[in-house]
N, C-alpha and C positions, 0 to 999 in steps of 0.2 A: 191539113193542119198548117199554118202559116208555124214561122222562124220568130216572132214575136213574144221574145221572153217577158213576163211581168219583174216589179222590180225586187231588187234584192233584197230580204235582211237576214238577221241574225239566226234566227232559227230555221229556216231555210237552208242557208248553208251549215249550221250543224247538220242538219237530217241527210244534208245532199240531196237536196229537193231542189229539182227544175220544176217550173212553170210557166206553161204558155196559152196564151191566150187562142182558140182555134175558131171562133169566128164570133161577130155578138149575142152576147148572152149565154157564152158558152167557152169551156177551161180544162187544161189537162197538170194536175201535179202528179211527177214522176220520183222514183225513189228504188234505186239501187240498192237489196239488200244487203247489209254489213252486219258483222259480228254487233256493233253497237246498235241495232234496231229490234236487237231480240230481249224475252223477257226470260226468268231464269229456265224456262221450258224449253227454251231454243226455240221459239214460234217470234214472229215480228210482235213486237208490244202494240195495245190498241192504241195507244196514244201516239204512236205513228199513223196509221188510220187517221186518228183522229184528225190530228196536223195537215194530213194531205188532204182530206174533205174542204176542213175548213179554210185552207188558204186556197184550193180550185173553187169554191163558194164565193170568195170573198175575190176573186181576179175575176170570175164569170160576172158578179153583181158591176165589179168596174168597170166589166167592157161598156154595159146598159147607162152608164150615168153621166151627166156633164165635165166638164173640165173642173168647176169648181166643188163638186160634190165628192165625198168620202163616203165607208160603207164600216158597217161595224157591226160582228155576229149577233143575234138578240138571243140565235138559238141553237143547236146541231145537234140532232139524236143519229146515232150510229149502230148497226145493228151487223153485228160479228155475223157472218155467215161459213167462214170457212179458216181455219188456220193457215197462214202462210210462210215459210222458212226460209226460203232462199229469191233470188232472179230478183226481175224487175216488178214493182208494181207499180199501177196506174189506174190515177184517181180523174176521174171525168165528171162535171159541175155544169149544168144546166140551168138557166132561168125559168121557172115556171110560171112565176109572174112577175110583176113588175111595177109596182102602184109607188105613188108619189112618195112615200115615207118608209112603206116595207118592201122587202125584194123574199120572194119565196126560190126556193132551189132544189132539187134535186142529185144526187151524185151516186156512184159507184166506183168500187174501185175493183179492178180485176187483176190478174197478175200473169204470168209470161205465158202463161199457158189457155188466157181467158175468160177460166175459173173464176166465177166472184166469190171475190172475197171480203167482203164490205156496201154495205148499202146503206146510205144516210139519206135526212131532210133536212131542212135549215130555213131560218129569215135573218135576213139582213137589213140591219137600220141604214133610209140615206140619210148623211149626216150634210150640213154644210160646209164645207173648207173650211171658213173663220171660226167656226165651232171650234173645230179639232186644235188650234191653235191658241 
């Protein structure tokens, strides 16, 4: 795993979400469990799940793409496997293909003990730069 963090924003840093890139075509989002990621069950909310798929989804599609090229979810099904409460978990994002206009992906998320806890799929739109602007 390279030290190469992808970049920051807003929701990221609420979650307390690290992410980094570990080689191309492939991503790790991390998430330190806090009172604030649980839902009133005291289990993490899927929507944390959710958030770490889809942004190690969308850092794996950027490792594969040009300088000027952007990515943007078209899709992310999630599929709860296990409740999780407390430690770290960690969401891992793989390229499974890689065609001019969609990017398909794979991910899991496991948590301190290696336990899966989360299994998704996803496509990602490439966008152009000047589009997004």
């Amino acid at each position: 795993m390279t030290d190469r963090t992808t970049p920051r924003f807003p929701l990221a840093d609420f979650l307390g979400m690290v992410t980094e890139r570990a080689q191309r075509g492939s991503a790790v989002a991390r998430v330190k469990v806090t009172a604030e990621h649980l839902n009133p069950h005291g289990s993490v909310h899927g929507a944390v799940l959710f958030a770490m798929v889809d942004t190690a989804m969308g850092a794996a599609t950027m490792s594969v793409l040009d300088e000027n090229q952007l990515c943007a979810s078209i899709d992310v099904q999630v599929r709860f496997c296990k409740a999780a409460f407390d430690g770290e978990l960690v969401a891992t994002a793989t390229v499974m293909q890689a065609g001019k206009r969609v990017i398909q992906l794979q991910a899991e998320v496991r948590d301190q003990n290696e336990a899966l806890v989360g299994l998704a799929s996803g496509s990602f739109a490439v966008i152009g730069r000047e589009v997004g602007r």
